[in-house]
N, C-alpha and C positions, 0 to 999 in steps of 0.2 A: 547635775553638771556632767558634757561627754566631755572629755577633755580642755577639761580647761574653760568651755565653752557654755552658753548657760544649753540645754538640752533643747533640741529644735525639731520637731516634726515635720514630716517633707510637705503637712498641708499648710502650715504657714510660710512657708515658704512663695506661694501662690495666693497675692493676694485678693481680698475679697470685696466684692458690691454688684457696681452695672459691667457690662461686658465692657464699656469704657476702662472703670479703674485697672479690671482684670489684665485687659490685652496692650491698652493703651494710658493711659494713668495722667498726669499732669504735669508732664516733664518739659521742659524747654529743648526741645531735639534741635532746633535753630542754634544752641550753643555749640551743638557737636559740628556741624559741620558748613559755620559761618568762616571764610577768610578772615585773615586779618593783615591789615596795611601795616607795619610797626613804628613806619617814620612819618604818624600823623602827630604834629604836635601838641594837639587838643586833648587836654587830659580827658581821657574817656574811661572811664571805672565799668570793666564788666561785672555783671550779675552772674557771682557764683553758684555752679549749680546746688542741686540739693546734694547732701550727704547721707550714704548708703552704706549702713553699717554692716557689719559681718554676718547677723542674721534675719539682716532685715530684706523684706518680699519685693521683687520688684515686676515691673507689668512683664506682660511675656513678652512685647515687643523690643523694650528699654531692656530685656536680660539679653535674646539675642542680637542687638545692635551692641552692646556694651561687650557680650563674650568674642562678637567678631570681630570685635577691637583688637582685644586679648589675641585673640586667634591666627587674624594679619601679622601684627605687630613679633608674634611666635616663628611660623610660617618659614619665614625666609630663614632666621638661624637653622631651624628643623631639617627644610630641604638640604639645606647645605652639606650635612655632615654626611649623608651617603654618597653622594655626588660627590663627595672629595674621597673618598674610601673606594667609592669606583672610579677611579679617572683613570686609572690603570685597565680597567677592564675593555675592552672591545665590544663586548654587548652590550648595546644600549636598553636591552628589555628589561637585562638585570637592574642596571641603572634605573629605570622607570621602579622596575618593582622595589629597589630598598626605598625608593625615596615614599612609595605609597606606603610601604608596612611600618616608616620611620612615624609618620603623619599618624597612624591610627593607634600602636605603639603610645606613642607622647597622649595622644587624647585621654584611651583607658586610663594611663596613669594617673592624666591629671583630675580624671573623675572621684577613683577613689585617693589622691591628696584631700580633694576638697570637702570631700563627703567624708571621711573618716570613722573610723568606728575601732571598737576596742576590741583586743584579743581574748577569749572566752579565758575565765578562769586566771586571769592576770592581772597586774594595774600599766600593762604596755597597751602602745596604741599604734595604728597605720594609719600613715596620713597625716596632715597638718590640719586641716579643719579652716582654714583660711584659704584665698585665691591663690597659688601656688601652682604656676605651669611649667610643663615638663619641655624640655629640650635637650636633642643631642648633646650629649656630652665632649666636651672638646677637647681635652685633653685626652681620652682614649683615643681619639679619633688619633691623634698624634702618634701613640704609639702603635694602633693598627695601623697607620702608614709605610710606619718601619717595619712594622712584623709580614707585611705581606710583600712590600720589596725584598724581607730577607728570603721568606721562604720562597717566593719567587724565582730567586737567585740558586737556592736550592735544588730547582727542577720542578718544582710546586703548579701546580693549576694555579689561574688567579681564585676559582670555586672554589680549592682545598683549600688554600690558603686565609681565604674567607672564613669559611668554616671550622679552620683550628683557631682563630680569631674570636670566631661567637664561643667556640668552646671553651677557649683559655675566660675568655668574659664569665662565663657561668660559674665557675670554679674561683675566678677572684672577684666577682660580686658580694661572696659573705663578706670580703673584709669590710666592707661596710655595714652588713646586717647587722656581723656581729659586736661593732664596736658602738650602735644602738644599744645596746643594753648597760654598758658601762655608765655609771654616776655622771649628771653633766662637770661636777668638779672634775674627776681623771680626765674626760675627755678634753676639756678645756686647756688641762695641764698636757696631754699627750699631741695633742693638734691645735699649734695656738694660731688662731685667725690671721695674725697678722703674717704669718708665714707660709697662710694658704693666700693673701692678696698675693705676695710675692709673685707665689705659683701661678697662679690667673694674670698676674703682665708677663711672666716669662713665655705663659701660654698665647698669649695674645702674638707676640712678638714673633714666637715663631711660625702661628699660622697666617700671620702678612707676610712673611718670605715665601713658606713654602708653597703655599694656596693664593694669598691676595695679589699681590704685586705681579708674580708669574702667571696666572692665570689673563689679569688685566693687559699682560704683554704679548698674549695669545695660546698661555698652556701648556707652551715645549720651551729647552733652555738653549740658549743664543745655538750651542755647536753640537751636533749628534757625539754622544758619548763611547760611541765606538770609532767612527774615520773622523773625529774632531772636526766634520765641516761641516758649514751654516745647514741650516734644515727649515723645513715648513711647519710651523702648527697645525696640527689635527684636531676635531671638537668646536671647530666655530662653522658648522655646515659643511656645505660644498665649497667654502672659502679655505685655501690653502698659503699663507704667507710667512716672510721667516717672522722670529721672535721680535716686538718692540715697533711693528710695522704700524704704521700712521693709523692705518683705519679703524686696529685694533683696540690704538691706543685711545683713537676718537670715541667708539663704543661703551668703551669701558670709562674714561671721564663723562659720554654722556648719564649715564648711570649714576656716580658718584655728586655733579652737579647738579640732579634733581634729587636728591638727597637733601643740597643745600639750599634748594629751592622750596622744598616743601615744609622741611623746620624753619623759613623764612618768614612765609607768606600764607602757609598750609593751617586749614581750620585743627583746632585738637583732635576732629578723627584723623585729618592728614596725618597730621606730627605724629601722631600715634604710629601710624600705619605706614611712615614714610621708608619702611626700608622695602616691605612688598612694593608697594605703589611706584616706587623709583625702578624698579625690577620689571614692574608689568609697563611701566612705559617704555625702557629701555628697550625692552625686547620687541617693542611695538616698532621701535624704529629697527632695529635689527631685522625684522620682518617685511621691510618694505623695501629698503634699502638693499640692491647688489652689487657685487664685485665683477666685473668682467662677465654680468648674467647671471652667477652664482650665487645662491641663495646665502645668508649666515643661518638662515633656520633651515630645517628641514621638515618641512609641515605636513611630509608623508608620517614620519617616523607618529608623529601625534595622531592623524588620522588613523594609522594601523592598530594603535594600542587600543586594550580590549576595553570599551565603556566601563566595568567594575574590576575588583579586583580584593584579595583576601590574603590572610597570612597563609603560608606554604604553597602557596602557585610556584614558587621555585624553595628549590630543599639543596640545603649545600651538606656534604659529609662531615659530621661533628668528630673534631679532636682537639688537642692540646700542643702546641708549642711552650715547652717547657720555657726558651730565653727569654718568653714575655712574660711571663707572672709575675716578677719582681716590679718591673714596669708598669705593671697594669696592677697594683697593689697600692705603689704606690701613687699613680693616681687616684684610683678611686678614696683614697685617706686625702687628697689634696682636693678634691672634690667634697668629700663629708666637714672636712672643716671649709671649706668656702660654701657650703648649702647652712651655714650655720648664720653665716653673714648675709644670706637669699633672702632666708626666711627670717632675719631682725629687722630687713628693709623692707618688708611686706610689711608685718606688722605695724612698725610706725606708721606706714602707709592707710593702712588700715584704721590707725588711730586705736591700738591696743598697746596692752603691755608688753615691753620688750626686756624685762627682765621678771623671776619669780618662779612659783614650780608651774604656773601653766605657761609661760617661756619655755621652762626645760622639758614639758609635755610636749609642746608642738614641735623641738627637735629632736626629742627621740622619735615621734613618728615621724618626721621625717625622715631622717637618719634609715628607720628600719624601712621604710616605705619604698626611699631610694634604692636599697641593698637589692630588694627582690625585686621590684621594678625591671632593674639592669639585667637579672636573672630571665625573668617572663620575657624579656625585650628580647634577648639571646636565642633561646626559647621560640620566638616568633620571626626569627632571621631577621631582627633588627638590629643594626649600632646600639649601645648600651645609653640609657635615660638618666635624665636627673634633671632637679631643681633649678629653674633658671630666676634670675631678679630681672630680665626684661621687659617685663611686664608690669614694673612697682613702678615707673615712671604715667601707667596709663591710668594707675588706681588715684595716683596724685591729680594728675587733670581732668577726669573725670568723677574723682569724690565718690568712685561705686568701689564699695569692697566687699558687694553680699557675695555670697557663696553663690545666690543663684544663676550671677554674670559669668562664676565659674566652673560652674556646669555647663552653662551655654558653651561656654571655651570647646570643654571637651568633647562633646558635641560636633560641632563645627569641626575641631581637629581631625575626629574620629571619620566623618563627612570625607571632609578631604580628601583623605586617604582610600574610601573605598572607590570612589570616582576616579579609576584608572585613567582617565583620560587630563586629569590636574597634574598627578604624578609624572607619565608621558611630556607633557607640557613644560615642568620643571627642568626634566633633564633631560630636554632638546634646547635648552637654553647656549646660547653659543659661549664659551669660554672668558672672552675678552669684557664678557656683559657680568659674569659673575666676579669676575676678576674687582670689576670696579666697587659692586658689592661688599664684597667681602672685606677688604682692603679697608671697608670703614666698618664693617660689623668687629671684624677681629681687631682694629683699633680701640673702639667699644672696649671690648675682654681687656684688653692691654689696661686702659684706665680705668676700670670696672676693679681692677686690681690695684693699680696706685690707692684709688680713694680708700679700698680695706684699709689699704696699709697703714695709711694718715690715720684713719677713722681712729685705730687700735694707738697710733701715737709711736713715734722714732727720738728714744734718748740714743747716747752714743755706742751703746752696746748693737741696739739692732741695728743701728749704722752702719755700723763696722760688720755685721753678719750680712747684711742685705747687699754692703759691695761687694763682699767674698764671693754672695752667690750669685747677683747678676754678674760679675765679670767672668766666670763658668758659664755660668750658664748663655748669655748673649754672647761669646766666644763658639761657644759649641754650636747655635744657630746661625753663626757668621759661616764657620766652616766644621763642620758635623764631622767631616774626615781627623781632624788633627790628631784625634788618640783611637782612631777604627780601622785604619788600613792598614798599619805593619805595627801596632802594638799587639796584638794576639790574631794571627795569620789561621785559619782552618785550614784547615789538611783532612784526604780523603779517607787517611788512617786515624785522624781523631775519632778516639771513644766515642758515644751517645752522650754521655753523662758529663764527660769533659765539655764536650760538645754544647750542651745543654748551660753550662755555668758559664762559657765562653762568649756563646751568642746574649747570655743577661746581660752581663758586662757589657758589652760592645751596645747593645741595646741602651742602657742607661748612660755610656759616655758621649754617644750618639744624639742624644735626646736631650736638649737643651732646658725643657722646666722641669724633667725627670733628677738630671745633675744637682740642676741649681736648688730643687727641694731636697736632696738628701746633703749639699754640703750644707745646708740653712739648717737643718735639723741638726746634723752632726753638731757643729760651731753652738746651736743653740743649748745642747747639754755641754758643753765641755767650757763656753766662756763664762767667767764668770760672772756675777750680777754685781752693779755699782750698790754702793751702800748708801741709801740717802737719797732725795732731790737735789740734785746740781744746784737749786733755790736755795734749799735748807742750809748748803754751804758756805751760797754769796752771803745768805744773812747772819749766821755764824761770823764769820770776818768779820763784818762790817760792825757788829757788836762787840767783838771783841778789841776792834779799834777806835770802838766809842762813837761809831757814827749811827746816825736815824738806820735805825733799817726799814724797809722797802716798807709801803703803805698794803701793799695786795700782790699778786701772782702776777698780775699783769703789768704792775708798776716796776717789777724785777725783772719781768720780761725785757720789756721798753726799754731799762738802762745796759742788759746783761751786757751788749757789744763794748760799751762804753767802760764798763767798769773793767772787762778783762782787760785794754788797751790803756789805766787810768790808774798809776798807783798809787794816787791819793782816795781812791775808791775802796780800800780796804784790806788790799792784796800787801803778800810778799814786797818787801823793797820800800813798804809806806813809811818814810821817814820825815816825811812834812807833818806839820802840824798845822793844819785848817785853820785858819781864823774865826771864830767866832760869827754868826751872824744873826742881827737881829731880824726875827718875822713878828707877825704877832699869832695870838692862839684864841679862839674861839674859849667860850663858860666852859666847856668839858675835858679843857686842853690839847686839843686837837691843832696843831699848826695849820694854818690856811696862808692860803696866795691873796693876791690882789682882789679877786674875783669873788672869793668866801667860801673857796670849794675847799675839802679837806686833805691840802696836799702841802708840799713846799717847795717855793718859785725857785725855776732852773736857774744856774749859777755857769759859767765858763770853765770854772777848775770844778764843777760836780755837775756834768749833767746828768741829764735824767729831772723824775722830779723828786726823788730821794735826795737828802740834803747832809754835809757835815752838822757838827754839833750845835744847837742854839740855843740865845740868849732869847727867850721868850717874853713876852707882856704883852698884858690882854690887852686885842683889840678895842 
């Protein structure tokens, strides 16, 4: 067994007979990318395809169509997060180039996630050993936002600024390494999932302000921030107009409505791959289409960049901004516990087990895989990697979960990347086109985070925690200023060190899922836990006042509204006394309704179908 996994040699992987099975094999490829009508009334039952277990071989041609799925469907999250990290910058080459070194970055990673292999002389492991692909990580991305407006602000290059950004990443990348190696019980106890969903809608939430919606309005905000008067957006080509202007806005919903054209109508490659595909169309019209002659692309910029392209074509000065690392810490822990919830949705996807010690195997090497991952990324002047669940929607419609689809992935990603002229291409992209983009991927995150939350389950304790912190937090991405401008002021005579503790703070009050995950935490050791099931209590009462109690979980479910509002239901103040009522009861004594089923028939003074006390005789 490698972890967890039964032991697999990379020649089976490649299966075997005529060059048919080898390259081609006996798949139904008409499934992947047939349309579908949805408002035919005709009940039509599709033919599921086959199912592709984790180590099972597939032809070479069905590995790379199924990784390009994977790959597409990656792609456009991937491009994103440099391109939003440079939007501040002026040079679009750098632009070109983080978005290539992002793409190659994610691929290597996602190679060895999926191939995994154990550490010499230990029982740790890198890597997940299941389809598991890499994507920028968004929540850094958030706090590199701030960290390079501040030092900017500073006197900073945008370059330096970059580069104490990769540096400050290197130096807070262990805190994930290291907190791989902890028992998955502490960790569980230390980072509980339902508090890294939280994190992942607050994260969503603030990158459709700061990046979707603005971007979609054309990329600058309504008034210039120094003579407060209207101004043009810059980054939609040679098209210069102010903020929220019609044609920007047209671009940018053409974008987001082939989105809902293509999960409409769109074959499962579409659906799969509908956030590129919506992208590559939009931009097709963006490209044809001008403004007073002006282009919105600029198809020199893409023609000029160099056909290939490699890590260190450009090298930024490596250092450390001290105010980020509290920030940049705490994400990446708000990250390792939502890679925890990535790789449970793979899994089932996958159709393995998603609890046990080879569960806790596939997330410690995650966990450690991630950590240095973000390191090497750093390392190779890319935005910092990790673990995306993007890609578990495609394992579900396509039933392929072999490793060898995600190898292809990375492959392909890797590809990508070195074809400087894809890179180029991305980020000539006009503003108002990503805007529309985005706007629904970072939607995605926002409820990509509800559903943890639910998944994990909300009694009134994390209720009461989770509106503490969205109201912080969604507060501070409303208006980011409220506690940053005149609650701790710099001065040109403040210490370094002072300095240094002054910009963390303001960093984290600043930073809306930064906030909200540290009062979430806070609140979460200091309140304290209800004693019991809120169930366990109604049916206490109700026992105690001599009535049925509830049939099942669900049956208490059903009445709970009615009984808090019903004081002949058990509660405080029950001073009637129920009359008697006759049902009959099944050989086993089980009361039954009308029907035979094992319940007892609703009443006007007891609903639900929990019943006062009865007079029984057998049906």
């Amino acid at each position: 067994m490698v972890g967890g996994l039964p032991k697999v040699r990379w020649a089976t992987w490649i299966p075997h007979g005529s060059w048919k099975d080898v390259f081609i094999g006996d798949y139904d490829y008409k499934y992947l990318f047939m349309p579908k009508w949805p408002y035919c009334r005709k009940d039509t039952t599709d033919r599921l395809p086959p199912f592709f277990a984790v180590n099972e071989p597939l032809p070479i041609l069905l590995a790379a169509i199924m990784g390009l799925q994977h790959a597409l469907a990656m792609t456009g999250g991937i491009v994103l997060g440099p391109i939003i990290v440079a939007s501040t910058n002026p040079n679009i080459n750098i632009t070109q180039y983080l978005t290539s070194v992002a793409l190659m970055a994610c691929g290597i990673g996602t190679f060895f996630h999926v191939v995994r292999f154990k550490l010499p002389f230990t029982r740790y492991y890198y890597g997940t050993g299941i389809v598991s692909v890499l994507g920028i990580t968004t929540t850094q991305i958030v706090v590199g936002l701030n960290s390079i407006s501040n030092l900017q602000a500073q006197g900073y290059s945008w370059n330096d600024a970059y580069g104490k950004f990769l540096g400050t990443n290197m130096v807070c990348s262990f805190a994930t390494t290291l907190i791989s190696f902890l028992p998955p019980r502490v960790l569980r106890k230390l980072f509980p999932t339902w508090i890294a969903g939280l994190t992942v809608f607050l994260v969503g939430v603030t990158l459709i302000g700061v990046a979707g919606i603005s971007d979609w309005g054309g990329g600058c905000s309504l008034l210039n921030s120094t003579t407060g008067l209207p101004q043009n957006c810059t980054g939609n080509g040679q098209v210069e107009l102010p903020f929220g202007s019609r044609e920007y806005l047209g671009l940018g919903g053409l974008a987001f409505l082939f989105i809902i054209l293509l999960e409409t109508f769109g074959s499962p490659f579409a659906r799969n791959s509908a956030i590129i595909l919506a992208w590559l169309m939009a931009y097709a019209v963006a490209a044809i289409v001008k403004k007073d002659g002006k282009p919105y692309v600029d198809m020199a910029a893409v023609k000029a960049a160099p056909a290939g392209t490699f890590f260190w074509v450009h090298t930024f000065k490596i250092g450390i901004y001290p105010g980020a690392i509290l920030p940049f810490i705490i994400g990446y822990w708000a990250d390792a516990a939502t890679a925890v919830g990535d790789i449970t949705a793979t899994e089932e996807a996958s159709g393995i087990e998603q609890r046990g010690p080879r569960h806790d195997e596939r997330i410690q090497g995650c966990l450690l895989a991630d950590g240095f991952n973000c390191f090497l990324a750093s390392c190779a002047t890319s935005p910092p990697v990790n673990v995306f669940a993007q890609n578990n929607g495609i394992i579900a419609f396509t039933l392929c979960a072999s490793r060898m689809a995600g190898v292809a992935t990375a492959i392909w990603l890797f590809l990508f990347g070195v074809l400087g002229k894809i890179g180029a291409f991305f980020a000539n992209t006009p503003l108002c086109v990503i805007g529309g983009i985005t706007t629904f991927l970072f939607g995605s995150i926002a409820i990509s985070g509800i559903k943890v939350l639910m998944n994990e389950g909300i009694d009134r304790r994390r209720r009461f925690i989770a509106t503490v912190a969205c109201s912080l937090g969604i507060g501070v991405i409303i208006n980011p200023g409220w506690a940053t401008d005149n609650l701790w002021v710099a001065t040109a005579t403040m210490p370094s060190g002072v300095r240094a503790v002054r910009d963390s703070v303001i960093l984290v009050l600043e930073t809306g899922y930064v906030f909200g995950w540290l009062v979430a935490m806070v609140l979460n050791l200091i309140v304290p836990h209800e004693t019991g099931d809120p169930m366990d209590r109604i049916r206490a009462a109700r026992k105690a006042k001599g009535l049925v109690v509830p049939l099942s979980d669900e049956e208490g479910r059903a009445i709970e509204e009615n009984q808090i509002h019903n004081p002949k239901m058990g509660f405080e103040g029950d001073s009637a006394r129920p009359t008697p009522v006759v049902v009959p009861i099944d050989d086993s004594g089980v009361p039954t309704n009308q029907a035979g089923l094992g319940a007892v028939p609703a009443n006007a003074d007891y609903p639900g179908a929990s019943y006062p006390p009865v007079q029984a005789h057998m049906a």
